[in-house]
C-alpha positions as protocol buffer text, in pm:
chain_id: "A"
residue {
  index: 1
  type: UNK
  ca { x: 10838 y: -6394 z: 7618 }
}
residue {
  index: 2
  type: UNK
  ca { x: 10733 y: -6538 z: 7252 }
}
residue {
  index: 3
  type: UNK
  ca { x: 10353 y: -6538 z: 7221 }
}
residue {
  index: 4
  type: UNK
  ca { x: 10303 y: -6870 z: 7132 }
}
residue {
  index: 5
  type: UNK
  ca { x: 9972 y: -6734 z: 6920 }
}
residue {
  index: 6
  type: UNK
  ca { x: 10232 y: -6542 z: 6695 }
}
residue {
  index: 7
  type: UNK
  ca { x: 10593 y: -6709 z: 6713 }
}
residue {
  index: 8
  type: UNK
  ca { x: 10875 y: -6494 z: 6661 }
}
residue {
  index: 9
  type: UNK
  ca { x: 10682 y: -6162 z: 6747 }
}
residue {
  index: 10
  type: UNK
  ca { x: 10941 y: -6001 z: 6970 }
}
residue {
  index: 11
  type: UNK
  ca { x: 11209 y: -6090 z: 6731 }
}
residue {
  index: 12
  type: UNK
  ca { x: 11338 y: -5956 z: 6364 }
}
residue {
  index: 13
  type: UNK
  ca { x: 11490 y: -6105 z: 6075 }
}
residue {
  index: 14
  type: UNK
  ca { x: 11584 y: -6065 z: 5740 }
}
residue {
  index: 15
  type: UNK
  ca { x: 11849 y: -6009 z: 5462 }
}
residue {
  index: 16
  type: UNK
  ca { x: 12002 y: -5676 z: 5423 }
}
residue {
  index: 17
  type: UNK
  ca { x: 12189 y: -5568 z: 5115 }
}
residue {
  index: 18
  type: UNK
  ca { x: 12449 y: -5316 z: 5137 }
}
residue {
  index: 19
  type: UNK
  ca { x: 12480 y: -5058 z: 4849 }
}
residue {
  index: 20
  type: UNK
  ca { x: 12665 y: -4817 z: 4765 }
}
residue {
  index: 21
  type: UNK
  ca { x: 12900 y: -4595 z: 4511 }
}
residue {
  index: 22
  type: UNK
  ca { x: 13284 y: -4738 z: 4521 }
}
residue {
  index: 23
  type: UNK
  ca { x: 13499 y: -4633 z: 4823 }
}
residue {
  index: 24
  type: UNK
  ca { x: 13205 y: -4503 z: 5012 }
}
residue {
  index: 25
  type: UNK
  ca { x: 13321 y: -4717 z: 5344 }
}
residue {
  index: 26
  type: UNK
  ca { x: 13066 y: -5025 z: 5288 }
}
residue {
  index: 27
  type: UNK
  ca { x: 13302 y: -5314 z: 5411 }
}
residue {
  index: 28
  type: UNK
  ca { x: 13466 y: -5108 z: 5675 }
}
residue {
  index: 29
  type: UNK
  ca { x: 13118 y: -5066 z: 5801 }
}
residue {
  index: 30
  type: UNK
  ca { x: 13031 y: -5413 z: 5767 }
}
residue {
  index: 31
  type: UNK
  ca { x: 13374 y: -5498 z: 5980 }
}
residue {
  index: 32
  type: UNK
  ca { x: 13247 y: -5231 z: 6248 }
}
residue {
  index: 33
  type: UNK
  ca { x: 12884 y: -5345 z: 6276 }
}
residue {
  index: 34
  type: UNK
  ca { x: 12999 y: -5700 z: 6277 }
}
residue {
  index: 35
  type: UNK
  ca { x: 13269 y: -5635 z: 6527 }
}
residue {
  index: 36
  type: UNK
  ca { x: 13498 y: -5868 z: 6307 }
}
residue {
  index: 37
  type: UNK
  ca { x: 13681 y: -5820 z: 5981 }
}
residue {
  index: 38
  type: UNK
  ca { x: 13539 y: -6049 z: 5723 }
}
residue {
  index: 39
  type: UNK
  ca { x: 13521 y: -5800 z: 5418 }
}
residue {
  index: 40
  type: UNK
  ca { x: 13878 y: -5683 z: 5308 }
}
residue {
  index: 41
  type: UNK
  ca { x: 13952 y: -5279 z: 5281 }
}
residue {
  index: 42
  type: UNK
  ca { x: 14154 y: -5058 z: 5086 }
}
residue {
  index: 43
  type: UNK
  ca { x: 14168 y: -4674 z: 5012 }
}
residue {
  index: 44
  type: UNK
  ca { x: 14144 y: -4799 z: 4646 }
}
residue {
  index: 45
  type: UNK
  ca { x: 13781 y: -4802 z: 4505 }
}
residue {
  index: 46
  type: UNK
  ca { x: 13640 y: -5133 z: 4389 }
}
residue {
  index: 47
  type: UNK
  ca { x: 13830 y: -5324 z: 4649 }
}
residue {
  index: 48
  type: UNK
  ca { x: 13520 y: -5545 z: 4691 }
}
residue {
  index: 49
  type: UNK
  ca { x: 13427 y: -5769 z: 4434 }
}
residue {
  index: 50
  type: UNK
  ca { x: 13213 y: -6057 z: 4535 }
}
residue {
  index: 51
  type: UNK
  ca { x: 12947 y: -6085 z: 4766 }
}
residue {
  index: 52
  type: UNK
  ca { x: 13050 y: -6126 z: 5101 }
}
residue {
  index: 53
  type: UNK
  ca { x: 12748 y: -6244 z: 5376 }
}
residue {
  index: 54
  type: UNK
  ca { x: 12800 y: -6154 z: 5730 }
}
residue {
  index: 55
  type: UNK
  ca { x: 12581 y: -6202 z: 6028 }
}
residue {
  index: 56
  type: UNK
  ca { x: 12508 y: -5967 z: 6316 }
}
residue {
  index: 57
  type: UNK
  ca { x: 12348 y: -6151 z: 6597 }
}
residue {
  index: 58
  type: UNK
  ca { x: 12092 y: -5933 z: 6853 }
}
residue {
  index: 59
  type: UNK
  ca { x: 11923 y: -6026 z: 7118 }
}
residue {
  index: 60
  type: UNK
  ca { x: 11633 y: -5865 z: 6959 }
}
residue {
  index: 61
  type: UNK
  ca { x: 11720 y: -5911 z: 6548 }
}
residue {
  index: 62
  type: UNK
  ca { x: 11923 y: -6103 z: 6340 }
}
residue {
  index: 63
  type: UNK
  ca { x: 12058 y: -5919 z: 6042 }
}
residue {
  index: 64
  type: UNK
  ca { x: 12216 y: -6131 z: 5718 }
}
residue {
  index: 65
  type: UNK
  ca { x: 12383 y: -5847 z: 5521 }
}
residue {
  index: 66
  type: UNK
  ca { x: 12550 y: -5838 z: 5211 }
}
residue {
  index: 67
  type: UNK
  ca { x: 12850 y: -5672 z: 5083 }
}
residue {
  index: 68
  type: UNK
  ca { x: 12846 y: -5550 z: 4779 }
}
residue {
  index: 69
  type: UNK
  ca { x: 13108 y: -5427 z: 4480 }
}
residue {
  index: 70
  type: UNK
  ca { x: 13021 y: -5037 z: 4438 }
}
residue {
  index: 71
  type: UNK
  ca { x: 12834 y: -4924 z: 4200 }
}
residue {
  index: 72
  type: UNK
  ca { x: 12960 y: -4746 z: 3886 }
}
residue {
  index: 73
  type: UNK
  ca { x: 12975 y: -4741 z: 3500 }
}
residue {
  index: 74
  type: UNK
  ca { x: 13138 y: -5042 z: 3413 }
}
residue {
  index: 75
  type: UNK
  ca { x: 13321 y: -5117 z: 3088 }
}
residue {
  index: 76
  type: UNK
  ca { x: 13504 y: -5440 z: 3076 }
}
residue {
  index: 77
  type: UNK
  ca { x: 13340 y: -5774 z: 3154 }
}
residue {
  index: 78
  type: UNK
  ca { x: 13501 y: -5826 z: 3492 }
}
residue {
  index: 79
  type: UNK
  ca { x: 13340 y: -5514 z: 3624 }
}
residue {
  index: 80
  type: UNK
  ca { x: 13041 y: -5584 z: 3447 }
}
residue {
  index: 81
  type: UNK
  ca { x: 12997 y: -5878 z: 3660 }
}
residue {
  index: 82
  type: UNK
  ca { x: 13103 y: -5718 z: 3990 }
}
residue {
  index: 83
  type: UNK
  ca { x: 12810 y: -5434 z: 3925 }
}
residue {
  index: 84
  type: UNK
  ca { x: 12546 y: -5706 z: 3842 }
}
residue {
  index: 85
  type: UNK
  ca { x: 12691 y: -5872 z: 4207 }
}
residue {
  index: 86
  type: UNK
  ca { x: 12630 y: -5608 z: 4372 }
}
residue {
  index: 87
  type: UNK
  ca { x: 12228 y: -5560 z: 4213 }
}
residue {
  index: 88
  type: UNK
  ca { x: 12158 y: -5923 z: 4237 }
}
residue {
  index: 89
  type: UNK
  ca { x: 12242 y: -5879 z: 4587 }
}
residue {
  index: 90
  type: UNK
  ca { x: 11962 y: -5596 z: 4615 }
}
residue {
  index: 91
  type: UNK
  ca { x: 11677 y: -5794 z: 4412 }
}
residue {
  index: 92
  type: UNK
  ca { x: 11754 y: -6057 z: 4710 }
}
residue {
  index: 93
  type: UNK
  ca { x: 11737 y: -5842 z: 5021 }
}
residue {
  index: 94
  type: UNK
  ca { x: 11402 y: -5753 z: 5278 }
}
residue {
  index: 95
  type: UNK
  ca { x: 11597 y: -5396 z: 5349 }
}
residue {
  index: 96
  type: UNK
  ca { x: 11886 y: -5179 z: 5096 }
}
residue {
  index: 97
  type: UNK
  ca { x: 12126 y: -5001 z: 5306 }
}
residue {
  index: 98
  type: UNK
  ca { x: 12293 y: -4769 z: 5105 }
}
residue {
  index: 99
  type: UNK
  ca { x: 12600 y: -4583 z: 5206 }
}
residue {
  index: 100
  type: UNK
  ca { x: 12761 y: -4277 z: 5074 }
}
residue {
  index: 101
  type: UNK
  ca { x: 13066 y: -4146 z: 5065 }
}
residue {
  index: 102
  type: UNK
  ca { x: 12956 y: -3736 z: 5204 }
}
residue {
  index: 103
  type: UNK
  ca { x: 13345 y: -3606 z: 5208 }
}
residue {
  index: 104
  type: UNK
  ca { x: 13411 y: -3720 z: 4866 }
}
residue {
  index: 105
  type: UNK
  ca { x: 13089 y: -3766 z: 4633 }
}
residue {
  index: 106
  type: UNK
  ca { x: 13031 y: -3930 z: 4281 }
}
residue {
  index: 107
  type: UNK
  ca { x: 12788 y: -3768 z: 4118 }
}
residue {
  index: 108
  type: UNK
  ca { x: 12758 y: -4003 z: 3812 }
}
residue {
  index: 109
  type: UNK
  ca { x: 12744 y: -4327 z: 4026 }
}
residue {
  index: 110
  type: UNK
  ca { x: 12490 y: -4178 z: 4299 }
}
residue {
  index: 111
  type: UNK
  ca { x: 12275 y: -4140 z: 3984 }
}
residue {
  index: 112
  type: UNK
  ca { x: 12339 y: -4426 z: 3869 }
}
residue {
  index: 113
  type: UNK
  ca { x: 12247 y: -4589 z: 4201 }
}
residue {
  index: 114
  type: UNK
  ca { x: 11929 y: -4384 z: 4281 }
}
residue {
  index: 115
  type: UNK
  ca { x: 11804 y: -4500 z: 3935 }
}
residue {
  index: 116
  type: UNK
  ca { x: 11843 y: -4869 z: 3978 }
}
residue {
  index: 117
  type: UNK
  ca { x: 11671 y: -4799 z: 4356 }
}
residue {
  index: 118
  type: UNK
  ca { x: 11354 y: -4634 z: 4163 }
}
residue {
  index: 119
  type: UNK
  ca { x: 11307 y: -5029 z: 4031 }
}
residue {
  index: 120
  type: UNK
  ca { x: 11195 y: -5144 z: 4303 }
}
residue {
  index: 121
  type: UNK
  ca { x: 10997 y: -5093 z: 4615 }
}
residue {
  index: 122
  type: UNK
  ca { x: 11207 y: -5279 z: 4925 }
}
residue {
  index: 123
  type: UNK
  ca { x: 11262 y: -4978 z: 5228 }
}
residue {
  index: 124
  type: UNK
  ca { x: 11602 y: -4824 z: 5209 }
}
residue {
  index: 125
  type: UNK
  ca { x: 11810 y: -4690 z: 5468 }
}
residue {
  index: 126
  type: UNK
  ca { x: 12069 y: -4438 z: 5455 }
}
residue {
  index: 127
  type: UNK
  ca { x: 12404 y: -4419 z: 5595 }
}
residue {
  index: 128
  type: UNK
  ca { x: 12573 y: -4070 z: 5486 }
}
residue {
  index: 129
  type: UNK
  ca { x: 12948 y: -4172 z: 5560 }
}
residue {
  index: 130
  type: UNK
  ca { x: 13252 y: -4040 z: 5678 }
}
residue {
  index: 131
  type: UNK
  ca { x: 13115 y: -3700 z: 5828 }
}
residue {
  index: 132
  type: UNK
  ca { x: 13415 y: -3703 z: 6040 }
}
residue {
  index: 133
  type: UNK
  ca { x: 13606 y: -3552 z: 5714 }
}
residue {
  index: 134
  type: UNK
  ca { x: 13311 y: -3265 z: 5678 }
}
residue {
  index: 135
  type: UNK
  ca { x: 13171 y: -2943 z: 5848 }
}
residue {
  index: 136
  type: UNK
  ca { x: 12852 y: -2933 z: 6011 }
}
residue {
  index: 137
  type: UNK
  ca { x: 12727 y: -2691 z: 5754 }
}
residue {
  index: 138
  type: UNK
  ca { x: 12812 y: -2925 z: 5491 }
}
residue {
  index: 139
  type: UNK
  ca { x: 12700 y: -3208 z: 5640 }
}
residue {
  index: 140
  type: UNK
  ca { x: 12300 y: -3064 z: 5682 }
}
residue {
  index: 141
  type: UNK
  ca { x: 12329 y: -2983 z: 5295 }
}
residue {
  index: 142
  type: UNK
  ca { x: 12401 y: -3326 z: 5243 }
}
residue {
  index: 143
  type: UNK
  ca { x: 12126 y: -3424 z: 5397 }
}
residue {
  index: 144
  type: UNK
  ca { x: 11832 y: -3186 z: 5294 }
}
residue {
  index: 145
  type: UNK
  ca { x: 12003 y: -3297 z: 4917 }
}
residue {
  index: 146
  type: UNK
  ca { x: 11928 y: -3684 z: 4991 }
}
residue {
  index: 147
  type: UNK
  ca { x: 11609 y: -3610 z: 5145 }
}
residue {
  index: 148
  type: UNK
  ca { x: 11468 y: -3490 z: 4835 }
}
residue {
  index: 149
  type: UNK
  ca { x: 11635 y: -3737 z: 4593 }
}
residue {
  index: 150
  type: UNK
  ca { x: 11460 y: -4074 z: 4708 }
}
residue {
  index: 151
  type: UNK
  ca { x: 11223 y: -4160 z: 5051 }
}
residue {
  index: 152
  type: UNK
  ca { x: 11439 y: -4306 z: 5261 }
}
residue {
  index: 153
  type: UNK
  ca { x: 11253 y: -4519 z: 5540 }
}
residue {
  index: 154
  type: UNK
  ca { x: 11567 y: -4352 z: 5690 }
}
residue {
  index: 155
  type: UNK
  ca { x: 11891 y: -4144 z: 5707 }
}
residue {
  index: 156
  type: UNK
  ca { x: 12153 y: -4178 z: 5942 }
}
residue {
  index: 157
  type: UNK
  ca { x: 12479 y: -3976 z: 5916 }
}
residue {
  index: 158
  type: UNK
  ca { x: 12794 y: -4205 z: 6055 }
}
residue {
  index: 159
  type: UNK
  ca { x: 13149 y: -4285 z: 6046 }
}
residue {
  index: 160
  type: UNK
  ca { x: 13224 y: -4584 z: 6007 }
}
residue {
  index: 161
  type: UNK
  ca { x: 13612 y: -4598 z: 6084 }
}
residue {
  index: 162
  type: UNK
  ca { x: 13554 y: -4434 z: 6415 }
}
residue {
  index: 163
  type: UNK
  ca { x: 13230 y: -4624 z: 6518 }
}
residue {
  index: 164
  type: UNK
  ca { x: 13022 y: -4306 z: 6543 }
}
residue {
  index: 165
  type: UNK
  ca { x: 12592 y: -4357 z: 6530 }
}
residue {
  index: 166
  type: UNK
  ca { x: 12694 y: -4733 z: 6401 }
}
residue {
  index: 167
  type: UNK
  ca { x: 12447 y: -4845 z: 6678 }
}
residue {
  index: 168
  type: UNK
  ca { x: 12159 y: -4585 z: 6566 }
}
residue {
  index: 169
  type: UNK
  ca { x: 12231 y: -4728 z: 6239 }
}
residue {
  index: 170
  type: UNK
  ca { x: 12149 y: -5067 z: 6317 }
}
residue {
  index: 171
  type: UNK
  ca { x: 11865 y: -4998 z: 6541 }
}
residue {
  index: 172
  type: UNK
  ca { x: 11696 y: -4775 z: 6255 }
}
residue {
  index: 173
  type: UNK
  ca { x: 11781 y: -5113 z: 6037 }
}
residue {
  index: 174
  type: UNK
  ca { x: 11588 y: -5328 z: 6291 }
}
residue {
  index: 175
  type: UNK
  ca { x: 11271 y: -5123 z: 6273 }
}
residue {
  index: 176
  type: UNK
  ca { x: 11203 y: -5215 z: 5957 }
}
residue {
  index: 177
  type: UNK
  ca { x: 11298 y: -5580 z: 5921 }
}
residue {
  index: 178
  type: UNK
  ca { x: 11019 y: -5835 z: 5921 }
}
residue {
  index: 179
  type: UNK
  ca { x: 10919 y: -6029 z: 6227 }
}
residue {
  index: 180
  type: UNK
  ca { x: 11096 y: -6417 z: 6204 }
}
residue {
  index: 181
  type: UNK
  ca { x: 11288 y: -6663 z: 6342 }
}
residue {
  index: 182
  type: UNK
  ca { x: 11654 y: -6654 z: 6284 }
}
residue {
  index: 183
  type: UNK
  ca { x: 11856 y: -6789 z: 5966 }
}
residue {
  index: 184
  type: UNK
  ca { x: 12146 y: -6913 z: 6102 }
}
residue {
  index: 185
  type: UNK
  ca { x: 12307 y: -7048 z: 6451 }
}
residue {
  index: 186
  type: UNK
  ca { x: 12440 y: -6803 z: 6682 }
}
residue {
  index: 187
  type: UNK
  ca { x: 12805 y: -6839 z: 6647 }
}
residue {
  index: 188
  type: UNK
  ca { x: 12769 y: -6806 z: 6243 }
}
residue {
  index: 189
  type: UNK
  ca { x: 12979 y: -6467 z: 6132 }
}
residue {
  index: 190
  type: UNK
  ca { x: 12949 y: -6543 z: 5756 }
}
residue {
  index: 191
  type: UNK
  ca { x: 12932 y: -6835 z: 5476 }
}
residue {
  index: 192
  type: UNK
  ca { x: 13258 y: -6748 z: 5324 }
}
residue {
  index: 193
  type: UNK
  ca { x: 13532 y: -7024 z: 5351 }
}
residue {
  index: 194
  type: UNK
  ca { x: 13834 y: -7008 z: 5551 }
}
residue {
  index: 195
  type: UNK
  ca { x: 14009 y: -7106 z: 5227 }
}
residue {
  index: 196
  type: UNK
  ca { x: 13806 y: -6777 z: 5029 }
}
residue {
  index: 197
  type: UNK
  ca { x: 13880 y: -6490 z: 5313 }
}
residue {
  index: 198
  type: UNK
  ca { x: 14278 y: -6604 z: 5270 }
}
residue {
  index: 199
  type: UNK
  ca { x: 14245 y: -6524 z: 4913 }
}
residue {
  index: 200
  type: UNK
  ca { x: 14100 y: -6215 z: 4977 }
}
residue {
  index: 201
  type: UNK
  ca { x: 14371 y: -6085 z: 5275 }
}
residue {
  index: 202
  type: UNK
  ca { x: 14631 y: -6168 z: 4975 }
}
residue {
  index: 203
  type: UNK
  ca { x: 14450 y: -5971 z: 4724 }
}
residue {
  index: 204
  type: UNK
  ca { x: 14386 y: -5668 z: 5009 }
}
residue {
  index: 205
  type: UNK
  ca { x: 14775 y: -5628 z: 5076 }
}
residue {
  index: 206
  type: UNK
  ca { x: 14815 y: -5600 z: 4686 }
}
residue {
  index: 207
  type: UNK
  ca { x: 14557 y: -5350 z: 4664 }
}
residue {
  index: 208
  type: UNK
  ca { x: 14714 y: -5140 z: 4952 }
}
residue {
  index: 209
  type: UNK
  ca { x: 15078 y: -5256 z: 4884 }
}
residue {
  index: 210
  type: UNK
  ca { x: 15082 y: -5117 z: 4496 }
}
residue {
  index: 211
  type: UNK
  ca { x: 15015 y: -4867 z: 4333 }
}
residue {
  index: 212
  type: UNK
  ca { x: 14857 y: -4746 z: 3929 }
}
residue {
  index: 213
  type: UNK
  ca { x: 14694 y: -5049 z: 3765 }
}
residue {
  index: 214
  type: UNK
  ca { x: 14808 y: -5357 z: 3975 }
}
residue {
  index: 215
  type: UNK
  ca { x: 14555 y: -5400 z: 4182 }
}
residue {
  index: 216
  type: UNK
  ca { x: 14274 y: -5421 z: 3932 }
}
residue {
  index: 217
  type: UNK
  ca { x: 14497 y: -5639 z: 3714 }
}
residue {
  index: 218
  type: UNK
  ca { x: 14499 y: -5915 z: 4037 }
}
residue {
  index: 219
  type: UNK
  ca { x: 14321 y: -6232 z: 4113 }
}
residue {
  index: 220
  type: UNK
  ca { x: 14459 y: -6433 z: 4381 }
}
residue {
  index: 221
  type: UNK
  ca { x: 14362 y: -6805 z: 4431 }
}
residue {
  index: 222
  type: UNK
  ca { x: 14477 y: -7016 z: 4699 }
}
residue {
  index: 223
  type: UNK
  ca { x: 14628 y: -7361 z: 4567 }
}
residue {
  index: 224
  type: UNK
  ca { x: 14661 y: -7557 z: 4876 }
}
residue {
  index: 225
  type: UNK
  ca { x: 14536 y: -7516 z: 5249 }
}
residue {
  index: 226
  type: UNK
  ca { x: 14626 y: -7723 z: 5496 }
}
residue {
  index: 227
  type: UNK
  ca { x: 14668 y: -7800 z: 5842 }
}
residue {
  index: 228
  type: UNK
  ca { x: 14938 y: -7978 z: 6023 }
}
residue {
  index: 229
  type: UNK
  ca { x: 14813 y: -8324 z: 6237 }
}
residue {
  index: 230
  type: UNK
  ca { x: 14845 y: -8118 z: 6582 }
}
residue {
  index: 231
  type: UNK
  ca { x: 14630 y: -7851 z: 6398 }
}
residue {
  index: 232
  type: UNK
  ca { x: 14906 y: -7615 z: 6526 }
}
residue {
  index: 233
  type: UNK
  ca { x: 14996 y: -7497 z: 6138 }
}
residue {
  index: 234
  type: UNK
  ca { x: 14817 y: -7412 z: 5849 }
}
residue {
  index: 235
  type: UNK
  ca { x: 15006 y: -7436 z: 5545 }
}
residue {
  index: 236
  type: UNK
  ca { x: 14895 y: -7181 z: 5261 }
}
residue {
  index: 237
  type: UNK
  ca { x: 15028 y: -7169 z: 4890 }
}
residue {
  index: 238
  type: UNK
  ca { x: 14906 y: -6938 z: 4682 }
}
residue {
  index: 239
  type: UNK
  ca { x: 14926 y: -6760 z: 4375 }
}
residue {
  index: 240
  type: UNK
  ca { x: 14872 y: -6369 z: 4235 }
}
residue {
  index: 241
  type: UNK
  ca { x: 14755 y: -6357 z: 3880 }
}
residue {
  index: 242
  type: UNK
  ca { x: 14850 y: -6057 z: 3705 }
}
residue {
  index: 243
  type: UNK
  ca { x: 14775 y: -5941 z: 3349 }
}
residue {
  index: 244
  type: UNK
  ca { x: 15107 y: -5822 z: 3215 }
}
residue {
  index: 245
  type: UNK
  ca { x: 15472 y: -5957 z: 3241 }
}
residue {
  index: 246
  type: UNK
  ca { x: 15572 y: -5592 z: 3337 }
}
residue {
  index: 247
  type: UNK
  ca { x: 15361 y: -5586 z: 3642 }
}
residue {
  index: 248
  type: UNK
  ca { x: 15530 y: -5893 z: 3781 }
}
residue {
  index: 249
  type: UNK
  ca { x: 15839 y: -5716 z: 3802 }
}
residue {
  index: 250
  type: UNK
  ca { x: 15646 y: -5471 z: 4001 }
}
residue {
  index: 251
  type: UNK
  ca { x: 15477 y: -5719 z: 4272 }
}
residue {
  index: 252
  type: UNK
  ca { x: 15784 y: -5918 z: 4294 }
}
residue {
  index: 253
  type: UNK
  ca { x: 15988 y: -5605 z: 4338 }
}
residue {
  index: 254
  type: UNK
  ca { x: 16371 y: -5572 z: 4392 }
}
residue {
  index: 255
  type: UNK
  ca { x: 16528 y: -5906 z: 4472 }
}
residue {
  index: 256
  type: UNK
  ca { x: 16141 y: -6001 z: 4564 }
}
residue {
  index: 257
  type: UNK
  ca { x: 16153 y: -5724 z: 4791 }
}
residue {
  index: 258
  type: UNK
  ca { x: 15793 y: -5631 z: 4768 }
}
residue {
  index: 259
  type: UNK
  ca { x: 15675 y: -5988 z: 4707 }
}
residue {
  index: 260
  type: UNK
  ca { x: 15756 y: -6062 z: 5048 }
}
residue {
  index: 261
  type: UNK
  ca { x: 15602 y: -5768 z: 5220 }
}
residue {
  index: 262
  type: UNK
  ca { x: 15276 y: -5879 z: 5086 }
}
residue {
  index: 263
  type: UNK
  ca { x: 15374 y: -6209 z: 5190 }
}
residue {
  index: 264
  type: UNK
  ca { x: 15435 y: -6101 z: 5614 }
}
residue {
  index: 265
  type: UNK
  ca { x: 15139 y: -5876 z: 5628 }
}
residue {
  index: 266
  type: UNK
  ca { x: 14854 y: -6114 z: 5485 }
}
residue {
  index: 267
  type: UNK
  ca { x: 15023 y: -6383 z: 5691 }
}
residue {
  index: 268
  type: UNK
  ca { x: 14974 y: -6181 z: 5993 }
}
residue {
  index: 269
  type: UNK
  ca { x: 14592 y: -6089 z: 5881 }
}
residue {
  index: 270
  type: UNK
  ca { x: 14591 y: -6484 z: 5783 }
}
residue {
  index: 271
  type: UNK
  ca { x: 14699 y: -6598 z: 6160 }
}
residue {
  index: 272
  type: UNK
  ca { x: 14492 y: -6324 z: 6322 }
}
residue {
  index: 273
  type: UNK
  ca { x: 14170 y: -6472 z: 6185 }
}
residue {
  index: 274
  type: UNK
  ca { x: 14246 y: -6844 z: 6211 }
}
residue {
  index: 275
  type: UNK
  ca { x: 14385 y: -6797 z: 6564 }
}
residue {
  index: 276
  type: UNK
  ca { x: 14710 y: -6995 z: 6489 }
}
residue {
  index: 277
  type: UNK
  ca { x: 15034 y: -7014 z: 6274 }
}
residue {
  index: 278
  type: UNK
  ca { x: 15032 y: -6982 z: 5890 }
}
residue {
  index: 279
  type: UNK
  ca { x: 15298 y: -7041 z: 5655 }
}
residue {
  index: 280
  type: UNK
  ca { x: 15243 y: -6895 z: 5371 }
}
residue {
  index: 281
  type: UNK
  ca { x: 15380 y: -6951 z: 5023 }
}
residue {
  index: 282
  type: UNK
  ca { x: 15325 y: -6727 z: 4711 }
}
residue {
  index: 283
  type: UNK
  ca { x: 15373 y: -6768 z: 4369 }
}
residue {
  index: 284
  type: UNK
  ca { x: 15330 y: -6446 z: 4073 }
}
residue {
  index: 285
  type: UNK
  ca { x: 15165 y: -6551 z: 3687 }
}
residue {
  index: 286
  type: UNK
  ca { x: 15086 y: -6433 z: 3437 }
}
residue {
  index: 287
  type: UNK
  ca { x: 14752 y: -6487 z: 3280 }
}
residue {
  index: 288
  type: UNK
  ca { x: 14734 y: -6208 z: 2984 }
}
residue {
  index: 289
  type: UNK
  ca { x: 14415 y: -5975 z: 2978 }
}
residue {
  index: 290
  type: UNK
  ca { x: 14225 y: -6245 z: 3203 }
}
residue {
  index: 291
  type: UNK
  ca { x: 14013 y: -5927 z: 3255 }
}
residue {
  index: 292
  type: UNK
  ca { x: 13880 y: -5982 z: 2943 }
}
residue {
  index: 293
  type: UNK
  ca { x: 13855 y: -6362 z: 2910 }
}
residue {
  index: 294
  type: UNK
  ca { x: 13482 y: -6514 z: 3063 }
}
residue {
  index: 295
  type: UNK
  ca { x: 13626 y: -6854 z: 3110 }
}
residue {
  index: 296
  type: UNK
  ca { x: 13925 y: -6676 z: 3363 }
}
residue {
  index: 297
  type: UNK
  ca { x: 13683 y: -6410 z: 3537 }
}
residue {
  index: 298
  type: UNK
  ca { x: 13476 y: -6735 z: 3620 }
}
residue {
  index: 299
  type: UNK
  ca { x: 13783 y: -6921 z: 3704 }
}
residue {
  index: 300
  type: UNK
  ca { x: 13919 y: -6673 z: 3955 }
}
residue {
  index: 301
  type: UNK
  ca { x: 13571 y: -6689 z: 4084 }
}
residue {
  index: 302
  type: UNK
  ca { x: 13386 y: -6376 z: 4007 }
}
C-alpha cells in the first residue's frame, strides 16, 4: 500500500522521449511496448514525422512516451521541422530512450545525435536494435563502442519486431522514472485523434506501396470523417498531396490500379483500429514543391 506520509511512493511516472537515427525501429518498438499500433511503419527511413504520444499503463509505472522523426542532417524546411520535433520532444521528457539501428548503422546521424545528448543532463537509456540481423561477436562490439561514447543510465540490446528483452527494456526504463501519480486514465493509449492516425495509415501504405521519391513528396489529410446514425460506418474522404504532376501518374497507377491498392489496405488498417466498417474515399493533388512552402508544411500539419 501507498504511504499516506509520501503519496505515490510505490508508483512511477513520467514522460519518456524516444530518440533515435532514421529507420532504427523506434515506432515498431513503440507498437510492441504498447501492445497496439498507434505509430505507422515502413522500411523507408523518415516514415515518422510528428510526434506521436502513447501510453503504457503498469501496475507499478506509467510511462508517456514520445515518438519521434529520426534524427539526421536535414536540408529542406520540412525536414528541418521534423528534426526540431523530434529535439523538442527530448527538452520535454524526465528519461531519453534512444534506439539504434546495430545491423545497419549511421555514423553521421549517431554523431549527430550523441552531440545534441551532450546538451543536456536527463538519464538516457539505450536500446541497441535489431540484433536479430547480427552475430554475437558483433553485437558485444557494439556495445563496448556505445559504452564508451556517452553514460548511459543503461543499455539494453533488443529486437523490437520479434519482442525480444522489450520487457527488460521497460523495466530498466522504470528504474529511473520519478516517483508520481499517473498522467492520464487507464484506458488512455495516446492523444492522437481518430481523424489524425487515419491520415497517417494513408500516408504508411504510400510509403510502403511506392517506391524513389513518392513517399517523401506525400502529405495526406483527411477531408471528412464521419459516422453513420447506427455508428455501424465510418465514412472517410481523403486526399494525397503530391509535389509533381508526374508522380500522380505514379500513385494513381494503371487505370488507378495502384490508387486503389492503397485504398483496400489502409481501409483494412482503418477498420482494424476503429473496430468497425470504413468506406474510404481518396482523392490525388497536386500542390507543387509544398516541401518548400511554410504556409503548406504548416497546413499539412507538420
Amino acid at each position: 500500500m501507498t504511504d499516506k506520509n509520501q503519496p505515490y511512493s510505490d508508483f512511477r511516472s513520467g514522460y519518456v522521449a524516444i530518440a533515435g537515427t532514421p529507420n532504427a525501429g523506434k515506432s515498431t518498438l513503440l507498437n510492441q511496448m504498447l501492445g497496439v499500433k498507434i505509430s505507422i511503419t515502413s522500411k523507408k527511413p523518415q516514415t515518422t514525422r510528428n510526434r506521436i504520444l502513447g501510453v503504457l499503463h503498469r501496475p507499478d509505472a506509467q510511462m508517456v512516451f514520445f515518438d519521434t522523426p529520426g534524427v539526421f542532417h536535414a536540408k529542406d524546411k520540412l525536414n528541418r521541422r521534423i528534426v526540431d520535433a523530434a529535439f523538442s520532444a527530448v527538452a520535454d521528457a524526465d528519461l531519453i530512450l534512444v534506439v539504434i539501428d546495430v545491423a545497419q548503422p549511421d555514423i553521421n546521424a549517431e554523431r549527430l545525435l550523441v552531440n545534441r545528448l551532450r546538451d543536456q543532463s536527463k538519464p538516457v537509456v539505450l536500446a541497441l536494435n535489431k540484433i536479430d540481423l547480427v552475430e554475437k561477436s558483433g553485437l558485444l562490439e557494439s556495445i563496448d563502442k556505445w559504452a564508451d561514447t556517452y553514460q548511459f543510465h543503461d543499455v539494453v540490446p533488443i529486437s523490437a519486431k520479434n519482442g525480444i528483452q522489450i520487457n527488460e527494456l521497460i523495466l530498466a526504463m522504470v528504474t529511473v522514472l520519478p516517483q508520481g501519480p499517473p498522467y492520464f486514465p487507464e484506458d488512455t493509449l495516446t492523444d492522437a485523434s481518430e481523424r489524425f492516425l487515419a491520415a497517417e495509415m494513408i500516408r504508411e501504405q504510400v510509403f510502403r506501396l511506392t517506391g524513389e521519391e513518392i513517399p517523401y513528396a506525400t502529405a495526406v489529410t483527411v477531408d471528412t470523417f464521419k459516422e453513420k446514425s447506427r455508428g455501424d460506418l465510418v465514412k472517410i474522404e481523403a486526399t494525397i498531396h503530391l509535389e509533381r504532376n508526374s508522380q500522380k501518374g505514379i500513385v494513381i497507377g494503371k487505370s488507378g490500379s495502384k490508387l486503389k491498392q492503397i485504398g483496400v489496405q489502409s481501409r483494412e488498417q482503418i477498420e482494424h483500429m476503429l473496430g468497425t466498417k470504413v468506406y474510404l474515399k481518396l482523392f490525388v493533388r497536386v500542390q507543387k514543391n509544398w516541401r518548400k512552402d511554410t504556409k503548406a508544411i504548416r497546413r499539412f500539419g507538420y
